[in-house]
N, C-alpha and C positions, 0 to 999 in steps of 0.2 A: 932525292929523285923518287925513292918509294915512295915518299910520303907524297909526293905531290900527284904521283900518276895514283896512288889508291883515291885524294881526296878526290881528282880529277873523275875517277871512276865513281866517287860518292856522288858528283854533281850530276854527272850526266844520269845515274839512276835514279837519282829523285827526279831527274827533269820530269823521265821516263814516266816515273807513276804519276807524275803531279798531269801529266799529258791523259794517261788511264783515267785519273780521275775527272779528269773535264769529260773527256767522251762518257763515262758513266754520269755524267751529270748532264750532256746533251740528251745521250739516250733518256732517263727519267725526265726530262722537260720536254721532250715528243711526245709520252703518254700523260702527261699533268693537265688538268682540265683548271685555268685562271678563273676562282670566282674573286678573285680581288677587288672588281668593279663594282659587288654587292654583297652589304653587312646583309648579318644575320634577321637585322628589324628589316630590313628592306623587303628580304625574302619572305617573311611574316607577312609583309601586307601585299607582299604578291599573291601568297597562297590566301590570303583573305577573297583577297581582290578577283583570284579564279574561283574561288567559290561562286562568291556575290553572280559574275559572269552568268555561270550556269545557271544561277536560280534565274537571270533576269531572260535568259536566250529560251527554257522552260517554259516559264512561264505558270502561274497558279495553276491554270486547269492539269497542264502536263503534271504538275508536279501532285496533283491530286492521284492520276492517275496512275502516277510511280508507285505511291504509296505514303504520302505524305500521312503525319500522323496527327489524327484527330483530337483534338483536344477534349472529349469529355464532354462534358457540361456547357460548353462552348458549341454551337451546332457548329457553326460557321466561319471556326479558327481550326486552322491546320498548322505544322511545324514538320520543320527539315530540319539536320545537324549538321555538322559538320569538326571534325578534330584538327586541330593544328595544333606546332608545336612549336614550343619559342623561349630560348634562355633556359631551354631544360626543363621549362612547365609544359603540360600539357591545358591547353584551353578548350573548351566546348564552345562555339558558337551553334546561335539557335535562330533559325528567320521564321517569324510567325506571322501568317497569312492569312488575308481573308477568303475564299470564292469569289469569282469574279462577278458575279451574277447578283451578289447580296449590294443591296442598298445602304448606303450611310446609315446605322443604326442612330439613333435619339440619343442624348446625354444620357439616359437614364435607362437604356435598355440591359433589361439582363442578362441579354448575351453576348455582351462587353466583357472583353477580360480585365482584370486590374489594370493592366497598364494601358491597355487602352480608355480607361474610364480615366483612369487619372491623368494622363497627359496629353488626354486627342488626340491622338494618334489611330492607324488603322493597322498597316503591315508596319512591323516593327522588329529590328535587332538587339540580340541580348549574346552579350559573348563575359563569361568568366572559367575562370580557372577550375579544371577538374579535381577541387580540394571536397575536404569533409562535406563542407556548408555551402559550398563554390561561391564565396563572398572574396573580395581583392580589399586587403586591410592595408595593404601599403598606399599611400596619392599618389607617386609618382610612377607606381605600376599601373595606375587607375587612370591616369591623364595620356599615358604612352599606348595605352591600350584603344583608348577613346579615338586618339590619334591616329591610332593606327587603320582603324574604322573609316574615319572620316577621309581618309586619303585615299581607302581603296574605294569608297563608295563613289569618290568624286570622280576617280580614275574611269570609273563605271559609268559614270553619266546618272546616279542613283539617287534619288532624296530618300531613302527611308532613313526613320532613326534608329540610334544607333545607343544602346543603356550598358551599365556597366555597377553590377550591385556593389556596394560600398559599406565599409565598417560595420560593427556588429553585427547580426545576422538578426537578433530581434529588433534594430531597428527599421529595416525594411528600406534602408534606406538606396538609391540610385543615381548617379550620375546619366546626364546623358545628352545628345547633339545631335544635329540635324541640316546637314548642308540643301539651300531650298533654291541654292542658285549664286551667279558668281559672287552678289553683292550682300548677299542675304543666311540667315544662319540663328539658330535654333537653338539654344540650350535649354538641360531640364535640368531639376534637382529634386528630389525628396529625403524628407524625414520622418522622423518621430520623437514624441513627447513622453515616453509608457507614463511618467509618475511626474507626482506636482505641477498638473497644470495650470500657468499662470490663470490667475483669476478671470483676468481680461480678456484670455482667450474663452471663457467658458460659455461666454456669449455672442451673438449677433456682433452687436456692436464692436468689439473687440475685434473678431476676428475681420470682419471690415475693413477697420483701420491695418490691419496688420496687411493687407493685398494693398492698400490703396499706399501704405508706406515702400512697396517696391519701386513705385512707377514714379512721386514724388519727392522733394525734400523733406528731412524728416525734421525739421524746425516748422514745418505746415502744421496749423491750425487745423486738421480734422474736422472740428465741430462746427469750425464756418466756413469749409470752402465744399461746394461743392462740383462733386465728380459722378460721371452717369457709367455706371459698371453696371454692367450684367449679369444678373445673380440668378439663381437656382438652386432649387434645395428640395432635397427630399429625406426624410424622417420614418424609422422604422420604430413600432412599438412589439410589445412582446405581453401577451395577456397573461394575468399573474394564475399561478395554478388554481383550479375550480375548487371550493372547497364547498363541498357537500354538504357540510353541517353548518353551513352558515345560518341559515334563519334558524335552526335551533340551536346555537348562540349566541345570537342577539336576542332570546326570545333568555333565555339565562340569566344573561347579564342588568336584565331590567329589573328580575325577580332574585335577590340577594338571598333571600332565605333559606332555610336550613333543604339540602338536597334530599330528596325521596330516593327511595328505587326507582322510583317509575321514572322522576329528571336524571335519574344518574342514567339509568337503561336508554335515556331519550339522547344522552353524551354519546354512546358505542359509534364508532365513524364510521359511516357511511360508506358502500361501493358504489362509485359512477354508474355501474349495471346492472344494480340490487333490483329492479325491476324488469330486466331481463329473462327472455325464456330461458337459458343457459344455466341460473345463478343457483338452479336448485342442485347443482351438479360442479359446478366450480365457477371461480368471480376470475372474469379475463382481467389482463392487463389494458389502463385506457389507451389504442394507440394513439389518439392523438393527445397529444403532451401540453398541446396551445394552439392558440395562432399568431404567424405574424402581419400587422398590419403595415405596409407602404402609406404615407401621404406625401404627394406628390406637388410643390410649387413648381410650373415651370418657369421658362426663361423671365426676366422681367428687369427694368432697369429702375436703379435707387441710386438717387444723387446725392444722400448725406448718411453720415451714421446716425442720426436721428430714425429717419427712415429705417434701420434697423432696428433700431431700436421699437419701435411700434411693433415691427414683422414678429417679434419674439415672443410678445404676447397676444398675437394672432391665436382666435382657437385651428383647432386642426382640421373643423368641418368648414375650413376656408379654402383648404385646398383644393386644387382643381381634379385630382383623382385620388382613389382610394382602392389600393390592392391588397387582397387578401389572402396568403395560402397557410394552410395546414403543418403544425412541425406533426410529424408523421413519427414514429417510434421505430427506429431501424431494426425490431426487431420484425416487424412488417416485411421486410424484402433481403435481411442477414439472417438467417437462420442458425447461424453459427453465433452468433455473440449471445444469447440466449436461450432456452427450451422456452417452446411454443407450449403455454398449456392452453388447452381445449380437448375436444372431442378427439380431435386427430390424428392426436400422439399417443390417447388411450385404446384407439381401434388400432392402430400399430402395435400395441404392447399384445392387442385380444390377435391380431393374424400371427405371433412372433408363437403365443399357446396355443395356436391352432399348427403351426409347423413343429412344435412338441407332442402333439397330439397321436401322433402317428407312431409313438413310441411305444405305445400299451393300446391294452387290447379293450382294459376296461379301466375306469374311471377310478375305482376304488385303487387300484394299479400306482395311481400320483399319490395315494396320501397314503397309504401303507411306509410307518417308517423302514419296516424290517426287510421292503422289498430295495435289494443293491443293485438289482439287473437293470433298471435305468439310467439314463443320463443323469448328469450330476443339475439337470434342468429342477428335479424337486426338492434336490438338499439346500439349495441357495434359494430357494422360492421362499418369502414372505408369505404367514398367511395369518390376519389377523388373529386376535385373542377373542374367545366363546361371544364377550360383552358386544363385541362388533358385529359378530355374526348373528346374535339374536334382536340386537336392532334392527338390522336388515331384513330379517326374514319377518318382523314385526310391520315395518313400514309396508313391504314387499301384499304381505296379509292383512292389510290392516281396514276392524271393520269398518262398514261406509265406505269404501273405495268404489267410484264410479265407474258399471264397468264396460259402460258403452264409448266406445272410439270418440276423440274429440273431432267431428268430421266440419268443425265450422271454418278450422282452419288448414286442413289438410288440402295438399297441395295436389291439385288434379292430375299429376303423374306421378304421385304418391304409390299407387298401387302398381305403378311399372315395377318394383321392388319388389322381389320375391319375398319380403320378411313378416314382422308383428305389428298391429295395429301400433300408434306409439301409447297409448293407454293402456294397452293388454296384459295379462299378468304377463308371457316371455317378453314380451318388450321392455317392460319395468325391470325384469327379474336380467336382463343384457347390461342396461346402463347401469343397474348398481352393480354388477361384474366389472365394468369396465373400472372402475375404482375401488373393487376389495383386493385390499392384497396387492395393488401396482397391476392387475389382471395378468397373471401369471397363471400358469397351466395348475397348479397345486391348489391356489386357493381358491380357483374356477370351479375344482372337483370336488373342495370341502364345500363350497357354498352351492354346488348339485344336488349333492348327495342330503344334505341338511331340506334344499326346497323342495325333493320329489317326496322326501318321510316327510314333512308338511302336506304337502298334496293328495298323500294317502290318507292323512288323518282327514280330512276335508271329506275324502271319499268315503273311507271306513265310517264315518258321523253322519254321514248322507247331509254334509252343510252346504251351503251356496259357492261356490269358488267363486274367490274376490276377484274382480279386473276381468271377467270371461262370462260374456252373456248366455245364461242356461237356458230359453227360449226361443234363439233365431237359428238361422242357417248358418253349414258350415262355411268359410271363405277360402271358397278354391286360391283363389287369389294371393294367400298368404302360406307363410312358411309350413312345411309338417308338423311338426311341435304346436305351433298353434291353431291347429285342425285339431289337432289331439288333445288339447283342451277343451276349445270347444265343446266336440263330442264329450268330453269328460263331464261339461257341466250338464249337458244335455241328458246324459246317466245318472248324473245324481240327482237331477230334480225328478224324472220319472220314477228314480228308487223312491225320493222321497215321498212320491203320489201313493205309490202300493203301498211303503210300510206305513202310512198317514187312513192304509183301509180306506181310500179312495176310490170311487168306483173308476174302472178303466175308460171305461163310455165318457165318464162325463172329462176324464181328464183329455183323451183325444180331442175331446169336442171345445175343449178351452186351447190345447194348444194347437190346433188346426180349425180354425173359423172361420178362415178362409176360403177351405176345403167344402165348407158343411152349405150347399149349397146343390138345389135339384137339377138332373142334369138333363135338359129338354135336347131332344134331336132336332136339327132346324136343317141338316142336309143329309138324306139318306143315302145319296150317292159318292159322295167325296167325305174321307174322314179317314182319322190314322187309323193301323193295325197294332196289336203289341209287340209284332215283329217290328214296325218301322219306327216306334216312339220307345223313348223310354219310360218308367214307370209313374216321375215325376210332371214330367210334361202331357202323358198321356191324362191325368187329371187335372192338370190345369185346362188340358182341351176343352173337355168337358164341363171344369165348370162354368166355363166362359158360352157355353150352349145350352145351359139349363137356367130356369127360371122356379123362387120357391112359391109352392101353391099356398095359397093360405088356408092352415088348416080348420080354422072356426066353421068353413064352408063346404067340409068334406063329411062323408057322411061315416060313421061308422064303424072303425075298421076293425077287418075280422081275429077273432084270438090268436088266431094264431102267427098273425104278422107282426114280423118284429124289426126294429131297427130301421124303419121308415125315414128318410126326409122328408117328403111330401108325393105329390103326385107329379109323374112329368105329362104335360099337358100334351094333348092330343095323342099321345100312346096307348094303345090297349094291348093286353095279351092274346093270343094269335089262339091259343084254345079255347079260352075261357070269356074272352070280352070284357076283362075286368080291367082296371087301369092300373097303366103300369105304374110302380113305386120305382124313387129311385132310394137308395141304402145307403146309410152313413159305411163309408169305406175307409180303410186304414190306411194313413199317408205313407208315401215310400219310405222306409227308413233309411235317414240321412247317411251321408257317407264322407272320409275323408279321400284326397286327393288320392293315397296309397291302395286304397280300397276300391275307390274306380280301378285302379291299375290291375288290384288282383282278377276284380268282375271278371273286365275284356281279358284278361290272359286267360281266366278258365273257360270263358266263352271258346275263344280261338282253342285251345287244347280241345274241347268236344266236338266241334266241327259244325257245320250245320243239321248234318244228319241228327244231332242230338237236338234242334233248337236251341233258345235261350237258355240264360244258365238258370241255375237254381233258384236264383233271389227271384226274375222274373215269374216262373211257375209260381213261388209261393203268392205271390204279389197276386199274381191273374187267379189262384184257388180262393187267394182271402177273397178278393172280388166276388167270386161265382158265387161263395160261400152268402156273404152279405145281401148278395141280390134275391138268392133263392130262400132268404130269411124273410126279406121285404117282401118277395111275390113267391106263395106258397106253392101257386099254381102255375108258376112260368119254364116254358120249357127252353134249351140250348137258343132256339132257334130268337127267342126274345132277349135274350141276355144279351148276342150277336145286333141287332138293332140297336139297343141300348149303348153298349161297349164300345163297338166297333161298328159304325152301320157303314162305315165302307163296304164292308165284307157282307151287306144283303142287298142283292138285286131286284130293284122292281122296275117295272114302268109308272105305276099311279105314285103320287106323292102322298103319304099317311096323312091325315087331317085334313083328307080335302072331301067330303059326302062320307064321314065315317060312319056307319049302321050295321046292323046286322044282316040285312038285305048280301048287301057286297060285303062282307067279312066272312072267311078272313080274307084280306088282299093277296092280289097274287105276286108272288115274290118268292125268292128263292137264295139258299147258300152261295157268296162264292165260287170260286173251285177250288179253290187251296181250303175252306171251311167244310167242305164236301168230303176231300179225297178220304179214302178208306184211312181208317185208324189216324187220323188227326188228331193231333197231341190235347187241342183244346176239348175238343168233344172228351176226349178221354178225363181231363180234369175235370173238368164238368159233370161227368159220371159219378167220378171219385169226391169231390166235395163236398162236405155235408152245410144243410142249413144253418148258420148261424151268422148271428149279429158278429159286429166288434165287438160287444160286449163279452160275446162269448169266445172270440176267437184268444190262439196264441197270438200277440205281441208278434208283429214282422223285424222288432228290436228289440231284442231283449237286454234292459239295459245292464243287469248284470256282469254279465257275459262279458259285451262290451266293453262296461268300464274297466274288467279286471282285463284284459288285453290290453289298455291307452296304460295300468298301472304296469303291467309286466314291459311296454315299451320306452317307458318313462325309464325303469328300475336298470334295464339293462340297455338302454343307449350305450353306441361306443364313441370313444372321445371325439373323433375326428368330425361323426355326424353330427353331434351336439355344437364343438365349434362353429363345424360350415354353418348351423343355421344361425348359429350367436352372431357370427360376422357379417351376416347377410341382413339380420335383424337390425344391428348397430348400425351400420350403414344408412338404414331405411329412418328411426329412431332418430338420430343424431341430424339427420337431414329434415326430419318433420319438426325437430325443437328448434334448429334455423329457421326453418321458413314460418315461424309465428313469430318471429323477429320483427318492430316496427320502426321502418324506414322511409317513412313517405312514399311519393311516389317516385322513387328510385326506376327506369327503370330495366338502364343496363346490369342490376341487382337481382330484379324480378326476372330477367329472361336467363340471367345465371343462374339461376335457380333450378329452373323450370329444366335449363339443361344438364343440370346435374341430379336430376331424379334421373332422365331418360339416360344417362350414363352412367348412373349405376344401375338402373336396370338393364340395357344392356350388354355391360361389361358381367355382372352378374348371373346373368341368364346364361351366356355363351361359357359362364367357368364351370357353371352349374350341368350345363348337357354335356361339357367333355370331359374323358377321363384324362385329365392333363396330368403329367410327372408333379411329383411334388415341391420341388423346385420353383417349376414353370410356374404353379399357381398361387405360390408364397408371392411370386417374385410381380405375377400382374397385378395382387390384392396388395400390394403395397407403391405400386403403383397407382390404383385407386386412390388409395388413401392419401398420397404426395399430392392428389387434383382436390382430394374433399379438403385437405389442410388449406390448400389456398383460396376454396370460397369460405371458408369459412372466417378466415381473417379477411376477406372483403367484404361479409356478413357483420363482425365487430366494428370493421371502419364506418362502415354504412350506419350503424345505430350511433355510432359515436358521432357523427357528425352533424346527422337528422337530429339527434339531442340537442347539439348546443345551437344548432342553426335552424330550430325548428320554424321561427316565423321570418325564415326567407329561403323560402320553398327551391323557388331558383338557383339562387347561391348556392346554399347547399349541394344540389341535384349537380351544379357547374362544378363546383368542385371534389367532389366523389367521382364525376365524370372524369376529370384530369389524371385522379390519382389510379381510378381505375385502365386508362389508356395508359401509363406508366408501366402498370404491374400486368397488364397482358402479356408482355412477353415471357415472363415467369411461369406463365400458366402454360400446363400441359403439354408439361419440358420432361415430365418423371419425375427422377429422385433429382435433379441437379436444377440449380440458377445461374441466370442471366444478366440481373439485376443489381451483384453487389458492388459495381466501381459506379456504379448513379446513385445521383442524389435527385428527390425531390422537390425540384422548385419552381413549380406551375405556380401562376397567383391570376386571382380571378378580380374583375373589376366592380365593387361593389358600385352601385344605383344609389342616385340620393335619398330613396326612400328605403334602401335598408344599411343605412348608415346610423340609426339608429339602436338597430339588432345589434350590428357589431359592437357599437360603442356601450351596450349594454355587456359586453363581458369583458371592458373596465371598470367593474366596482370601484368606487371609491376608497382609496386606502382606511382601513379601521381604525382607532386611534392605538390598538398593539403596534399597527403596520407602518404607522408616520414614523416614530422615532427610528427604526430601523437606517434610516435614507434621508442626507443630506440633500434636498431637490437643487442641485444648481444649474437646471437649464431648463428654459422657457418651453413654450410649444405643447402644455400639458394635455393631455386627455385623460378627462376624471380623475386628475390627481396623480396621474403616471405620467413620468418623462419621459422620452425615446429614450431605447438602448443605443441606437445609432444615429448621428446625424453627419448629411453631406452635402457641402455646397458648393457649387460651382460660381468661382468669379470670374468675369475676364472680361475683358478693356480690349474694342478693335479701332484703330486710326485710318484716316482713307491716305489709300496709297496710289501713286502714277506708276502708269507702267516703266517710266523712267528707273525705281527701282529696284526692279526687281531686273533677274538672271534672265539669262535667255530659258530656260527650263519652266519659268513659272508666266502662266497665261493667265493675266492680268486683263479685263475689257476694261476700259478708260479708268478712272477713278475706282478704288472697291476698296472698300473695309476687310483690313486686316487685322487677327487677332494675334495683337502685339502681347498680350500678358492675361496670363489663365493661371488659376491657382486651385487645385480641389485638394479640400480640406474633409476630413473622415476622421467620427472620433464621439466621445463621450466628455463628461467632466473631468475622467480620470484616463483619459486617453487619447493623444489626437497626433495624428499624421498629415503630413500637408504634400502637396506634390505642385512644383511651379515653373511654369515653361513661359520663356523671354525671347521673343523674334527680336533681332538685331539688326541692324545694317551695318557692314563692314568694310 
């Protein structure tokens, strides 16, 4: 009985829990969500299928303005993503899109992406797995995937196609499908061939048969049935590199004989722009590498492979168009994958010594090895060995150096630059800095200090200084340094006159000729003061108012008159009735920019009360001096008619009934020539008789010179940099602009605008005291905008070179490349430009079809064995790199077949079978899409 009532209690407490566990298993199936209705692929192509939705409910433009992302090089293709997840992979689908706005582009436009060139298509799907290579190596993940596409697309109401990359990654190869309606359906395939291409595909003919064997039996006789397919084809060439030395190698090779110097020296190769203003200073890189030429067959229908066979040895001036663009040298717009050498990079290195500059006080300061108080900027500084440095200062000095400005080709906002003529000795003496030494702060100060002890010997020898005209005026216009030259040659050639025992007379009168001219009064009422003019101007007035008498016709003149011109006509002397002389007078002594500066300051520090400054007085005594040499008997009040006849009042006009009767005329001093103790009157007192002859020198060039040598000697660094940089700048931009480029001339207005911007950016660095930071940091910003004309300065020559007789072309295609690289420009230090690629192409003219095909030389016979030719279509003995052509066969179809989706008007040709083929001898990919009805 125990035993029965305990199992009895066994049963019923299992009943118990077995009851517990049901209700825990109701409860858990109240919160349980059944997806049993739908596999895991199902949900796959749901979430496809919700994708797809949203792009299509979007729409292109929405989805442009989401943020769809632009493909690059593609203007007119965009792409959306999207991730799903399926079997534990994760997939990337891609939908790529055109704008809605853009037109059917041409078989052949280059703004087709691959997949649309090769399989007609326009929006298109591409969905693979997010692996290494995201290629699908498995078929049957490749068919279930396509699948899966094609079901949501359809679900969708959707034709786009739909690609799926396939097996190796360098085949290139793609699956792919296209639902176009309920009855109708699209497959595509590509591959590739990398190695051992059948023979028969290497040509026309071949490849023909190989499309025309999709569509029929392959027991077909080819060679006699004909079929009308649609072909197209276009043919890229690639010009072999320029070789420079070619006609003096053919010119060698004719002459076998024993080689000279002179034929071996006539072997040295060539630079592309050894004729270059540039090349005296460094040989650029060519950037353009070549070009490539497009010929273009379009559509056209051939009914036999005979017919191909002809096409292949077609020449290629049959085609119906011909594009040409530039391979460009990416180091043109990557600045990173190589150093830019030019001027650029060396005016960089001269502003990098000029932000060291500020380190020492004096120049000797850099090359002292013993001094350790500097930056470790001169222990690591290069500076050449003696041998270098005395070349340099040889070329630098070298005799015969022309030393007048080349002004034939200086660019008329040339002189907006504060800097050196570019022929001048500091202008020469800037650009061979920019290259001694890497132009670093050290060896800028050895090769100073070496050209100012040259400078001095020049002076100390009383010799001509090379490169700096010792007869003309100074040029406000340009740097201090080279005002200071200048004036320097201008001291040594007058040292040279006195210690040569020269008379002073006759050397004023050689280097002022201009001057030596009699100065007639023509208005007694109106005329400067020497308060209102300055000393220079005030003799120009004059001499522009005097006429010379001729002295053959003069009578006489008395002993004691000295230093005469001649006679000024109709003037007599107010005491005497003798006529007045006018006097060779001494020219203002020249002056530099600094030197104005000091004038006006010590003008302004004496006030007016003082009058003019000093220089003036002596200016106006030599004057009195001279006159009252020439007219023995003249008193103030003549001098004042003469000098200044503003300053004498009359009512009668001199020369009109001149006699003794009415003389002397009545007339009178100013009031300011009147007032008590007037400074003139007083000089005038004080002045003694004498010629120029006799007089001191108003320039003493001594003096002088040793002041431009004491300023030379002790420049401090920073000064001498600012003007190097400023010079370089001006220099470096006048050996571009003698660059010849045709008549370029979005070249020539870049030009023009980059004087006026450097001067002024230069001007405004120049008037402020800006931090030294701030003004490293703008001049290097300069420099970032001269780097980029100046490599559109090389492309420009480089292109007028090779395309020099089609003016057009040319000028079109430097146009392209310079609308490309605008946006690069006048960006600073940083670029815009390095995810672009260059590929403008211009349509050459049938009349310069000739030009181009003149830079296919003819293979040499070194060049023939090199290259197995096997494919037709030659130009001058060169095959294409690439050839591609379009086949495809359309059948008229009723609107009976097609889907309700595809708008069909009565009858129309459809394109049942397309095949584009791309490739060489030793390479070729084919891509081929089959319309079906199903």
């Amino acid at each position: 009985m125990a035993s029965s009532s305990s199992s009895k209690h066994r049963k019923i407490g299992e009943e118990e829990e077995e009851e517990d566990e049901e209700e825990d298993t109701v409860e858990e199936f109240e919160v349980f969500d059944d997806f049993t209705i739908a596999s895991s692929w199902e949900r796959f192509i749901s979430d496809i299928e919700a994708s797809c939705r949203q792009w299509l409910a979007d729409g292109s433009k929405n989805l442009v303005e989401k943020g769809a992302e632009s493909l690059g090089q593609y203007k007119n293709l965009y792409r959306v993503k999207k991730e799903l997840k399926y079997g534990g992979k994760t997939y990337s689908m891609e939908f790529n899109f055109v704008k809605p706005v853009t037109a059917r582009a041409s078989c052949w436009d280059d703004d087709l992406h691959n997949m649309q060139l090769s399989f007609g298509v326009d929006d298109f799907l591409v969905i693979a797995p997010r692996s290494a290579n995201g290629v699908v190596l498995d078929d049957p993940e490749s068919t279930k995937l396509l699948s899966s596409v094609a079901i949501a697309l359809s679900n969708c109401g959707s034709n786009w196609p739909a690609f799926v990359p396939v097996h190796d990654p360098s085949r290139k190869a793609y699956n792919g499908i296209q639902n176009m309606g309920a009855n109708f359906t699209r497959r595509f395939e590509a591959d590739r061939i990398a190695t051992q291409v059948p023979i028969r595909l290497m040509h026309l003919e071949g490849l023909y048969e190989l499309f025309v064997s999709k569509f029929v039996l392959s027991t077909t006789d080819f060679s006699t049935n004909y079929f009308k397919v649609q072909f197209a084809m276009r043919l890229s060439y690639e010009t072999p590199p320029y070789d420079y030395n070619q006609e003096e190698i053919l010119e060698s090779e004719i002459d076998d004989s024993v080689e000279t110097e002179t034929s071996a020296s006539s072997r040295i190769k060539k630079q592309w722009d050894e004729d270059c203003p540039w090349t005296e200073w460094y040989s650029a890189e060519d950037p353009i590498k070549g070009f490539n030429l497009v010929a273009i067959w379009r559509s056209r229908t051939i009914e036999g492979s005979l017919e191909m066979a002809e096409l292949e040895n077609t020449s290629s001036f049959d085609a119906e168009h011909w594009l040409l663009s530039p391979i460009v040298s990416q180091d043109m717009v990557d600045d990173s994958i190589a150093k830019f050498v030019g001027f650029a990079p060396q005016i960089g290195l001269l502003i990098s010594a000029l932000d060291a500059s500020f380190e020492a006080q004096f120049l000797e300061d850099f090359v002292a090895a013993e001094n350790t108080g500097l930056d470790n900027s001169k222990s690591t500084a290069n500076v050449p060995p003696p041998s270098v440095l005395d070349r340099v200062l040889k070329e630098l000095f070298k005799d015969g150096t022309s030393s007048s400005p080349n002004v034939e080709v200086e660019n008329r906002n040339s002189r907006a630059v504060k800097g050196a003529p570019l022929q001048s000795l500091f202008a020469q003496f800037c650009l061979h800095a920019l290259w001694f030494g890497n132009c670093n702060i050290r060896a800028i100060a050895v090769l100073w200090i070496d050209f100012v002890r040259e400078i001095r010997w020049y002076w100390e020898e009383s010799e001509p200084l090379p490169r700096v005209p010792g007869n003309g005026t100074i040029d406000l216009s340009s740097c201090i340094l080279h005002q200071k030259l200048q004036m320097l040659a201008i001291c040594i050639e007058r040292k040279r006159s006195r210690e040569n025992d020269q008379s002073f007379f006759d050397c004023e009168k050689e280097d002022e000729n201009s001057s030596n001219k009699v100065k007639v009064q023509k208005d007694l009422l109106t005329g400067p003061s020497i308060d209102n003019i300055d000393s220079s101007s005030k003799h120009e007035y004059f001499k522009t108012e005097t006429k010379l008498a001729n002295s053959s016709n003069q009578k006489k003149v008395d002993k004691t008159r000295r230093g005469s011109a001649g006679v000024v006509l109709s003037m007599m002397l107010l005491n005497s009735f003798e006529e007045m002389h006018a006097p060779y007078t001494q020219s203002a002594p020249l002056m530099t920019e600094d030197m104005h500066e000091e004038r006006l300051h010590a003008v302004e520090a004496l006030g007016n009360t003082m009058g003019s400054g000093q220089l003036e007085k002596d200016i106006l005594s030599s004057d009195m001096s001279a006159f009252k040499a020439a007219n023995p008997n003249a008193v103030f009040e003549d001098f004042i008619r003469w000098h200044s006849p503003g300053d004498w009042e009359t009512d009668v006009t001199e020369g009109s009934s001149v006699n003794k009767l009415n003389w002397p005329p009545k007339g009178r001093l100013s009031q300011r020539m009147s007032e008590h103790g007037n400074m003139w009157r007083k000089i005038w007192n004080e002045s003694p008789a004498l010629s120029i002859s006799e007089q001191k020198p108003l320039l003493d060039p001594v003096r002088e010179g040793e002041k431009i040598m004491h300023y030379l000697e002790t420049l401090r660094p920073q000064q001498l940099l600012e003007q190097m940089v400023y010079t370089a700048f001006r220099a470096c931009a006048d050996i571009l602009n003698q660059t010849s480029y045709g008549g370029f001339k979005l070249m020539k207005t870049k030009m023009d605008q980059l004087y006026l911007t450097l001067g002024s950016s230069l001007k405004s660095l120049q008037g402020n005291q800006l931090d030294k930071d701030e003004l490293i940091g703008d001049l290097k910003q300069l420099c970032t905008v001269f780097e980029h004309i100046e490599k559109l300065v090389i492309l420009a020559a480089s292109i007028y070179r090779k395309l020099a007789d089609a003016p057009r072309l040319s000028e079109a295609i430097f146009t392209d490349y310079f609308n490309f690289y605008l946006p690069k420009m006048g960006t600073g230090l940083t670029s815009i430009c390095y995810d672009k690629e260059f590929d403008s192409k211009q349509e050459v003219k049938m009349r310069e079809r000739d030009v181009v095909a003149g830079m296919f030389p003819p293979p040499t016979a070194n060049q023939s064995w090199r290259k197995v030719l096997s494919m037709g279509n030659l130009l001058n003995g060169h095959e294409p790199t690439q050839r591609e052509i379009i086949f495809s066969v359309n059948d008229a179809v009723s609107n009976g077949h097609y889907g309700s989706k595809i708008s069909v008007n009565g009858d129309e040709d459809v394109e049942t079978y397309r095949m584009y083929i791309c490739g060489t001898s030793n390479d070729l990919w084919a891509a081929l899409s089959v319309t079906s009805w199903d």
